[in-house]
C-alpha positions as CSV (number, residue, x, y, z in Angstrom):
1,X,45.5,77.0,-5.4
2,X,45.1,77.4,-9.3
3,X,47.8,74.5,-9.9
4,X,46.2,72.2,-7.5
5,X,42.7,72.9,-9.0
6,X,44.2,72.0,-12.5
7,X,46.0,68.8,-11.1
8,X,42.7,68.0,-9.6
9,X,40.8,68.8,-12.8
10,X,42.9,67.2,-15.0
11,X,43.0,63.9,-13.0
12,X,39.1,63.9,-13.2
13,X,39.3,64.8,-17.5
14,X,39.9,60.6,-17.4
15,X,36.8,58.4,-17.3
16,X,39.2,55.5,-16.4
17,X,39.8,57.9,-13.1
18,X,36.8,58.9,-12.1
19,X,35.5,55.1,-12.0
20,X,38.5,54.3,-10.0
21,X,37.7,57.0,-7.6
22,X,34.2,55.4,-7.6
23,X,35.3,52.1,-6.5
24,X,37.5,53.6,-3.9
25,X,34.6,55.2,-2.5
26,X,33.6,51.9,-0.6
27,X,36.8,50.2,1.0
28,X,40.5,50.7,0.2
29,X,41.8,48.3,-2.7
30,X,44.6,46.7,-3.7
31,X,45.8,47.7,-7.1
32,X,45.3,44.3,-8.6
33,X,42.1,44.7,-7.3
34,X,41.4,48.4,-9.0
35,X,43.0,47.1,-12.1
36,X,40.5,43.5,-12.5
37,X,37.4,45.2,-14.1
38,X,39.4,47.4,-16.6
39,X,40.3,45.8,-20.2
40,X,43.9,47.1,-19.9
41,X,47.4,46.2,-18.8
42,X,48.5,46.4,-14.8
43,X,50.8,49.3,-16.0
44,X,48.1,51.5,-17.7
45,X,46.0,51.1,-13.9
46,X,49.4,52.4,-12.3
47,X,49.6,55.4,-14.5
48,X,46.4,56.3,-13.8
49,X,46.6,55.9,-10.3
50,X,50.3,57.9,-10.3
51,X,47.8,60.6,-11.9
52,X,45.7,60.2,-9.1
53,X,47.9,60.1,-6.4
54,X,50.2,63.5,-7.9
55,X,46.6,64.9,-7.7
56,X,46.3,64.2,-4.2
57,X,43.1,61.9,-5.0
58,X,44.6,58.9,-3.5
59,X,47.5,57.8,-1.9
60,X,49.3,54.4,-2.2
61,X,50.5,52.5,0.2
62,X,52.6,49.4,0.5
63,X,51.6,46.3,3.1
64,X,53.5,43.6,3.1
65,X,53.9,42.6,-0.8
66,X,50.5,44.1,-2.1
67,X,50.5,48.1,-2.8
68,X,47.0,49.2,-1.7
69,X,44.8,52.7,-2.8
70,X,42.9,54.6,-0.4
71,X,40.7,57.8,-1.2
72,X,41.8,60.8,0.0
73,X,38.5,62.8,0.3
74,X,39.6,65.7,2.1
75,X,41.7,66.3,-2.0
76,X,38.5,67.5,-3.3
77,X,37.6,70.2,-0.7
78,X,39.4,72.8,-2.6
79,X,37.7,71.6,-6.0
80,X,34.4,71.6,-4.2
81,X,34.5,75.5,-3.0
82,X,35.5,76.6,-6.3
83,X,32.6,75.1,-7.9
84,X,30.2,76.1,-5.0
85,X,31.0,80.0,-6.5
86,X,28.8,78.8,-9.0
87,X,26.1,78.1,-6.7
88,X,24.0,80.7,-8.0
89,X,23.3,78.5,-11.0
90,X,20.3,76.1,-10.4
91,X,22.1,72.4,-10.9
92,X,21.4,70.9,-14.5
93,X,19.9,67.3,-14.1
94,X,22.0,65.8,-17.1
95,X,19.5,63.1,-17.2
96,X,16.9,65.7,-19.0
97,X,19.6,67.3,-20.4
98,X,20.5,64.5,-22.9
99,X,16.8,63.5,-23.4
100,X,16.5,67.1,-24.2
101,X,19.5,67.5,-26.7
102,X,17.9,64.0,-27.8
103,X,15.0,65.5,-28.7
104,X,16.2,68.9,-30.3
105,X,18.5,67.0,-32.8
106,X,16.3,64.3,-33.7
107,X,14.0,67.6,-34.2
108,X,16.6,69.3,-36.3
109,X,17.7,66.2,-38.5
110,X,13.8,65.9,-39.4
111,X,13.7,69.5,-40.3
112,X,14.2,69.6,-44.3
113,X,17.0,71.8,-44.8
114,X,16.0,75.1,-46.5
């Protein structure tokens, strides 16, 4: 389980990703599709979603000549009970959490050094 978990993880490090698995979340897509709202190349998209698909987010399909991505949300069940062993912890709203560190460094840069 700990190789899938750092397939998973690791497929999730990327931004690019996650936003992809975003998109997925409403209908499947067709690569060119996933690919329009990005700033980079049709073969950067298809490494990223290789990544994905070795990670068991998403799988690819072909239909006739378009190649189309389709979330796989069953790949994150084993992801999802490894972090609920953390359950214990109250969940951090990283909303206040940034206006938070906002507040302590603006604090700390005010702070004449000493």
């Amino acid at each position: 389980m700990s190789d899938t978990l750092d397939t998973v993880f690791a497929a999730l490090a990327d931004p690019t990703r996650r936003a992809i698995l975003t998109m997925l979340l409403e209908d499947d897509m067709a690569v060119t599709d996933v690919a329009e709202p990005f700033e980079m190349s049709l073969a950067a998209i298809s490494k990223h979603l290789t990544i994905l698909t070795r990670a068991g987010l998403i799988a690819q399909e072909k239909r006739g000549r378009v190649k189309w991505c389709k979330l796989q949300p069953d790949a994150l069940r084993n992801a999802s009970v490894w972090m609920q062993g953390f359950g214990q912890f109250e969940p951090v709203n990283l909303d206040d959490f940034e206006r938070f560190l906002e507040r302590e460094l603006s604090d700390s840069a005010e702070q004449p050094a000493g």
